[in-house]
N, C-alpha and C positions, 0 to 999 in steps of 0.2 A: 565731560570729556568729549572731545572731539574724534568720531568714529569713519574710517573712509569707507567709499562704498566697497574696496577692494578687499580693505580687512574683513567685511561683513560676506565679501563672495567666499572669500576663504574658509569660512566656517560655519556648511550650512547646519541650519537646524536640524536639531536630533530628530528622528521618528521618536511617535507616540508609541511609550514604552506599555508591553504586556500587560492588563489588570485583571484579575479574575471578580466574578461578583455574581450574585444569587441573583436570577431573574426567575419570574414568570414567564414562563412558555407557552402560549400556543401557537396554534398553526391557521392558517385560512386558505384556501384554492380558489377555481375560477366559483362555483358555485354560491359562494357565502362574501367573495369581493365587491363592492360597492365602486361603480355598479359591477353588478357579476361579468366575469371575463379577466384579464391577464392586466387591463390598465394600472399605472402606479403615478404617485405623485411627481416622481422626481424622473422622469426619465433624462438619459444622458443627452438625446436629440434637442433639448429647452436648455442645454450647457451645463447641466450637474454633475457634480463629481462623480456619478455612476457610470457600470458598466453596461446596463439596459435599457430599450426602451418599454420594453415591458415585460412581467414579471417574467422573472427563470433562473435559468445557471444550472450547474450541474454537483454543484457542491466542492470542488475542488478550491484552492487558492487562488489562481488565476480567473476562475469562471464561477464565483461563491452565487449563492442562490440568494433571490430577494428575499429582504424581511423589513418589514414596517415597528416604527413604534414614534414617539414624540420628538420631534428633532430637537428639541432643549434638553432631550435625556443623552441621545447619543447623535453625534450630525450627520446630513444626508452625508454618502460614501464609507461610513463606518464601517470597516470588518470585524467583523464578531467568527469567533469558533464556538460551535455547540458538541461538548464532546460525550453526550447521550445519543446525537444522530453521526456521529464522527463525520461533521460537514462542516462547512466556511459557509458564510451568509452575508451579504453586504446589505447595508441600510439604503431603502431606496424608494420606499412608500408610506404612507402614513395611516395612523392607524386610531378610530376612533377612541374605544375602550382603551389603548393605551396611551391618549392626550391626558384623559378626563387620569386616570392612574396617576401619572406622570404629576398634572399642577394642581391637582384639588382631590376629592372623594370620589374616584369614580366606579365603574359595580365591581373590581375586583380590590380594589383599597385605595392607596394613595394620603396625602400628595407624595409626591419623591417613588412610589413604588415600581422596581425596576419589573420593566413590561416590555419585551418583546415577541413577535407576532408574524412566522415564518411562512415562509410561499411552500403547499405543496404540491401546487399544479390542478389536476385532475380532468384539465379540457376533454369529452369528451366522454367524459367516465360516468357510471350512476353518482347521481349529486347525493346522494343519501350513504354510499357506502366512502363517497369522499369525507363528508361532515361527519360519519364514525369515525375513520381513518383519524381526523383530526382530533375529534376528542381524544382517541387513543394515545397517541402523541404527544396531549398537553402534559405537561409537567407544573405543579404549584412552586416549586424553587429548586433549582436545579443550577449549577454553575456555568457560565455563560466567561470564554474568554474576550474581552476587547480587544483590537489591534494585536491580534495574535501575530505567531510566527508563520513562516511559510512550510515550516514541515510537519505538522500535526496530522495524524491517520485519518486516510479519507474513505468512507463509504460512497459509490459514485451512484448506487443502485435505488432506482426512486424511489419515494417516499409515498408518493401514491401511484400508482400503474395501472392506468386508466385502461390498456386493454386489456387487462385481467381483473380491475376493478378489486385489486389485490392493497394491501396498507405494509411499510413496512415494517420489519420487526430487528430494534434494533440488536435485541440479542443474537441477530444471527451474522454477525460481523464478525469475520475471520484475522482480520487482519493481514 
């Protein structure tokens, strides 16, 4: 069948509809980044579909916060909701332990094991009470939405607070 290019304007493609799915959770900041500091793979300045050129965001839909993982799992610009940190995340760096996860055995399982790997800052902060912070945070499986919607409850309050050298705590989410 012959399609014009006008019938094809007419009806653009759908958005990538909601999925929910078990991921692994952790988290990484400037201390524990390769190399340490706020760099990511994908930034938006090199033409990628993100909103960064280095890691951040504040967790909101508009301004979702960086997270790493395999880009044959999920693609660079991905939004993900995590709604244990009630925050948006968008895909925008890469991330060792979740390639090796991701296409083969890597130290958390794999291949196919869904693995992502969220920004939670810390510039500045003691680097050892950032990496508790982080373990604290890791989750082994935990529901992770994809291409979420724009209205999901946000916590905007950071996740590490490097001038209190404070971790957050998701139970104390009001609403």
């Amino acid at each position: 069948a012959i399609v014009s290019f006008a019938a094809l304007a007419s009806h653009p493609a759908p958005a990538s509809a909601s999925t929910s799915a078990t991921y692994f959770v952790t988290l990484y900041g400037f201390p524990d980044n390769s190399p340490p500091g706020a760099d990511i793979a994908y930034p938006k300045s090199d033409g990628n579909p993100t909103l960064h050129n280095s890691a951040g965001g504040v967790g909101t839909f508009s301004n979702p916060i960086t997270y790493a993982t395999d880009k044959a799992e999920l693609k660079i610009g991905t939004k993900v909701y995590y709604p244990y940190l009630k925050r948006y995340f968008i895909m925008e760096d890469d991330c060792v332990e979740c390639d090796q996860d991701w296409t083969g055995h890597g130290p958390d399982g794999g291949p196919k094991l869904y693995h992502i790997d969220l920004w939670i800052g810390g510039k500045g902060g003691n680097s050892s009470k950032v990496i508790d912070c982080e373990d604290n945070l890791t989750q082994d499986s935990k529901s992770v939405i994809v291409n979420p919607p724009s209205n999901e409850p946000v916590d905007t309050t950071p996740l590490f607070n490097s001038s209190t050298n404070k971790c957050y705590n998701p139970s104390s989410f009001k609403g």
